[in-house]
C-alpha positions in Angstrom: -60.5 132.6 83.8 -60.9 132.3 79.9 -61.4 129.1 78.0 -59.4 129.6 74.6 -60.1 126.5 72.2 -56.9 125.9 70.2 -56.5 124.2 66.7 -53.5 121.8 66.2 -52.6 121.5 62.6 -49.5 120.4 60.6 -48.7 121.8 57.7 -46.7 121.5 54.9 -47.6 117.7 54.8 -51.0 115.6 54.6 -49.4 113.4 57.6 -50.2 114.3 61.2 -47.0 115.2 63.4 -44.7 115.8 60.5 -44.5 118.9 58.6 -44.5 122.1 60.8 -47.3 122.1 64.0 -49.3 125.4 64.1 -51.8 126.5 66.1 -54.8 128.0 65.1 -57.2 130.5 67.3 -60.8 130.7 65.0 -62.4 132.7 68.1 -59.4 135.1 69.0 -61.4 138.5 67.5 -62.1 139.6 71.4 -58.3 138.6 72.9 -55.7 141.6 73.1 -52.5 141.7 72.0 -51.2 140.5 75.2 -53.6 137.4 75.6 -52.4 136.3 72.1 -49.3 136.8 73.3 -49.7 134.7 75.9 -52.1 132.3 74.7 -48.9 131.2 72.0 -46.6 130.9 74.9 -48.9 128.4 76.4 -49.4 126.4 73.3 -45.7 126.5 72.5 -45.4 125.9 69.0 -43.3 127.7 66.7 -46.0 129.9 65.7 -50.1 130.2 66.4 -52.3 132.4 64.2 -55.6 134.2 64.7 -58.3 135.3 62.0 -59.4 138.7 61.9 -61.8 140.9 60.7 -60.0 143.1 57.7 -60.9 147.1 56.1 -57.8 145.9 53.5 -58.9 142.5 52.9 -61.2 139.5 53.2 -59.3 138.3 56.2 -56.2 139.9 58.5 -54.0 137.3 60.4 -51.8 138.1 63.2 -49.0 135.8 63.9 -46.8 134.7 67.1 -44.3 133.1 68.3 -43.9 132.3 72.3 -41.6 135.2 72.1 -43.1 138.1 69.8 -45.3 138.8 66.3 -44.2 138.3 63.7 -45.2 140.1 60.2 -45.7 136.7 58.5 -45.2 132.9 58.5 -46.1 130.4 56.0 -46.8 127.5 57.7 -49.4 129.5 60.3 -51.3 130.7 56.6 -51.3 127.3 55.7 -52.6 126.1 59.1 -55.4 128.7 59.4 -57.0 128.9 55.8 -56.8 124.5 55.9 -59.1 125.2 59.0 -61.4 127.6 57.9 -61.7 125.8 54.3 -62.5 122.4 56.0 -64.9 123.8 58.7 -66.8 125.8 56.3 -65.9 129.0 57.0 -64.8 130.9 53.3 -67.8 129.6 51.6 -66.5 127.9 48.0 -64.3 130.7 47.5 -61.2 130.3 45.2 -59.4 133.0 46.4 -58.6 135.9 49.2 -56.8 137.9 50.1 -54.6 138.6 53.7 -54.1 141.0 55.6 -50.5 140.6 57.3 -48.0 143.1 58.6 -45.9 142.4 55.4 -48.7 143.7 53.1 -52.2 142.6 52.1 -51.2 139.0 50.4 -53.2 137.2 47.6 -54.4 133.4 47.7 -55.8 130.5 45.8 -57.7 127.1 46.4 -56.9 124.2 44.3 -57.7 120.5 45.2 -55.4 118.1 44.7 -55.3 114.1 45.6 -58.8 114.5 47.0 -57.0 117.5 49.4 -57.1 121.7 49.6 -53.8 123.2 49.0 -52.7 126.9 49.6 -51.1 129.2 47.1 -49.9 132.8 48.5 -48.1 135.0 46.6 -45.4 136.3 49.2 -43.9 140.2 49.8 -41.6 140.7 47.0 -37.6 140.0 48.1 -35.1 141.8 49.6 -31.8 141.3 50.3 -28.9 142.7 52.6 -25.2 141.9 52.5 -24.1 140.0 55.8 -20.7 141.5 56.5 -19.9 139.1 59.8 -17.4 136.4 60.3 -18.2 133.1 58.3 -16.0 131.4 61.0 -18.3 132.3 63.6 -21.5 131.8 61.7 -20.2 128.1 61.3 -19.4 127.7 64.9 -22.6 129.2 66.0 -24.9 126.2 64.2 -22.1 123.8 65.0 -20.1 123.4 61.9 -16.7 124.1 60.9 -16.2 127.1 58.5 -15.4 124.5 55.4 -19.2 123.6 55.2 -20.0 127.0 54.1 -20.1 127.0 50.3 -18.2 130.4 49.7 -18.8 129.9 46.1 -22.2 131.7 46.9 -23.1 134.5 48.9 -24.1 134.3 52.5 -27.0 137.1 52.8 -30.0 138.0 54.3 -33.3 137.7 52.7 -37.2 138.2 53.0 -40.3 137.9 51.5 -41.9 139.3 54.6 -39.7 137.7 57.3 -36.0 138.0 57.4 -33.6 134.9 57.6 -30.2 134.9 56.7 -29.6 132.1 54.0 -26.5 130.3 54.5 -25.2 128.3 51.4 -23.7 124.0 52.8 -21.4 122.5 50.9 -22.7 119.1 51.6 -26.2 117.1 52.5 -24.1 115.2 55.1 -23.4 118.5 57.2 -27.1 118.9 58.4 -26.8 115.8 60.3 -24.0 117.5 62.4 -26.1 121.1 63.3 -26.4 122.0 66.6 -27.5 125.5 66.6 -26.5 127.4 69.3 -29.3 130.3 69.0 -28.3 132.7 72.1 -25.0 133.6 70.0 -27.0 134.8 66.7 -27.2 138.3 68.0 -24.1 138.7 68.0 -23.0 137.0 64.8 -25.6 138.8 62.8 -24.3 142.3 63.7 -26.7 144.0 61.0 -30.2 141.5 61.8 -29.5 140.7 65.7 -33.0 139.6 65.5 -32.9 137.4 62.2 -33.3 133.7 62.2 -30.2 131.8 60.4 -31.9 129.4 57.3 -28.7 126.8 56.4 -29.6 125.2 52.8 -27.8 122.8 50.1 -28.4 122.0 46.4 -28.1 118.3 47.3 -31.3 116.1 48.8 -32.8 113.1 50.1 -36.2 113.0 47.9 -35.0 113.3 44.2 -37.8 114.8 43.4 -36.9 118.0 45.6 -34.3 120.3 44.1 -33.3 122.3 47.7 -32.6 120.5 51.3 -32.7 123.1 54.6 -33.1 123.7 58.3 -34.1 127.0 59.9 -32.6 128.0 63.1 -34.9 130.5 64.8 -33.8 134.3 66.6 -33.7 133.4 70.6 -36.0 136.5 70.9 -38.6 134.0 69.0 -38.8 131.4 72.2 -37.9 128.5 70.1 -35.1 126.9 68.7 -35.7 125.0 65.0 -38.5 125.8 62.9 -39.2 122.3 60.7 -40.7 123.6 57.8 -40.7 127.4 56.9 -43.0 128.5 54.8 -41.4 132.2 54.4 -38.1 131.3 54.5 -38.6 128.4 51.5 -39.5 131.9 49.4 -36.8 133.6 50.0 -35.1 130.3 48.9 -36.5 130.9 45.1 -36.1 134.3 44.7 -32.4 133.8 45.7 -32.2 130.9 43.2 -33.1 132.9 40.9 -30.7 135.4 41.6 -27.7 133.3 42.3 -27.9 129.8 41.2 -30.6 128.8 38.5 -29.3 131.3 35.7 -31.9 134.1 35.3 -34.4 131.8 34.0 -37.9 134.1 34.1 -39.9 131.8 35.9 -39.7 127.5 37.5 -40.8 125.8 40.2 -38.6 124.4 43.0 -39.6 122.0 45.6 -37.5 122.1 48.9 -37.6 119.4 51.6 -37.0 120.6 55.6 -37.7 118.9 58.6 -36.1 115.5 58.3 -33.3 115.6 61.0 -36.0 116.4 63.5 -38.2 113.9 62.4 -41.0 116.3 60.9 -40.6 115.5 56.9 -42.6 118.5 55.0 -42.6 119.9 51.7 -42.9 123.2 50.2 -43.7 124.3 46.5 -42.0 127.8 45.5 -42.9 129.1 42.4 -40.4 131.8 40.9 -41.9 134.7 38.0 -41.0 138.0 36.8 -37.3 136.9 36.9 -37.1 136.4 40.6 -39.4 139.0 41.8 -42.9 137.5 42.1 -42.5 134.7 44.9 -45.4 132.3 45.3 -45.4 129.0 48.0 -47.7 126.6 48.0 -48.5 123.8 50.7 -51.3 122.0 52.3 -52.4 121.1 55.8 -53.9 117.9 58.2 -56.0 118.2 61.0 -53.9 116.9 64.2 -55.9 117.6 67.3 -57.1 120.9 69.9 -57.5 121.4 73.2 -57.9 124.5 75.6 -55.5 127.1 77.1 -56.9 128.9 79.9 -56.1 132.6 80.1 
């Protein structure tokens, strides 16, 4: 038997148990793929990240979910470079840089309200045209096909994880999602494996300019993601494109997490007119414990 010590943090928020849990290996160099694997699947969050040593960069980080890796998440970057900030581990460094399967990623330190926040610059966007039924897109996350503002494009996006971003009519819709995640595959003919990311212009902090949920793939093992770090970038860059005018750069702030009780907030800054994607987001300590392998 192995004793694997496990890091419980929340990010996207400075209050424990809200934002998005993520668990954080520090001593995973020695594990195979298959014990990270299924050291996630014990810990059962949406996502648990391990440090590794890098050739591209000053740090690699592989990512899981109970079900597969994944090339990137947000809220596991956050998670693990809060940790290795706090506990001393990156020195007084400013910045890094990542190694992920969606490219070797920049990052910055800045403190803010006596806290470290995260900065990192995401893979630059993509899209692909969803050509499936809107009817049974709606059905599939519980809502009637009216929800679904047609006045803008249903599509799929990344900035190193694909989602499909689904434009709501209304704020009060999101109360009434009930995703039912083993039907995605077959809805998302061209991304079987894509995660579904329903968002609307209208929110519950005035401050925030986006509201959204994320409904994960059924390969993943989970069902709702609170707070999603990668999907949130995607968000900008398809502001950018289709809402906010072609302005060359602003900053949105998007709010996920509050019909499942797990309130976090994610700043997306937009550049190069849509093509330079940065997300920025902090972290809070929460607990660990041990998984035995």
């Amino acid at each position: 038997m192995q004793n694997i010590k496990v890091y419980h943090y929340d990010a996207f928020s400075s209050i424990p148990n809200k934002g998005n849990p993520a668990g954080v290996v520090l001593d995973g160099e020695g594990l195979t793929e298959q014990q990270m694997q299924e050291v996630t699947a014990k810990v059962g969050f949406n996502e648990t990240a391990f440090p590794l040593k890098s050739n591209q960069a000053d740090l690699r980080i592989r990512y899981f979910t109970p079900g597969h890796e994944i090339n990137l998440c947000g809220h596991g970057t956050m998670a693990l470079l809060y940790a290795m900030k706090t506990k001393g581990l990156l020195g007084d460094a400013s910045e890094l840089t990542i190694e992920t399967k969606a490219g070797v990623l920049p990052i910055r330190f800045t403190e803010e309200h006596g806290g470290f926040y995260m900065t990192m610059r995401q893979a630059s966007p993509q899209f692909e045209a969803f050509k499936g039924s809107l009817e049974d897109l709606a059905r599939s996350i519980g809502l009637e096909p009216g929800d679904i503002d047609e006045s803008l494009p249903t599509l799929y996006g990344s900035t190193g994880t694909w989602t499909l971003l689904v434009p709501i009519k209304s704020l009060a819709a999101f109360t009434r999602m009930q995703p039912d995640n083993q039907r995605f595959p077959e809805v998302l003919k061209e991304m079987p494996r894509s995660s579904i990311h329903p968002f609307c212009q209208q929110t519950y902090d005035p401050e925030a300019h986006m509201h959204a949920r994320h409904f994960s793939s059924p390969f993943s093992g989970t069902t709702e993601d609170p707070v999603t770090g990668t999907a949130s970038g995607v968000m900008g860059a398809y502001y950018s494109r289709y809402i906010g005018g072609q302005a060359p750069s602003f900053e949105l702030l998007i709010e996920q997490g509050l019909e499942i009780g797990r309130d976090g907030r994610v700043r997306v800054s937009v550049s190069d007119n849509g093509n330079t994607i940065e997300v920025t987001g902090n972290a809070v300590y929460v607990n660990e414990f041990d998984v035995m392998l």
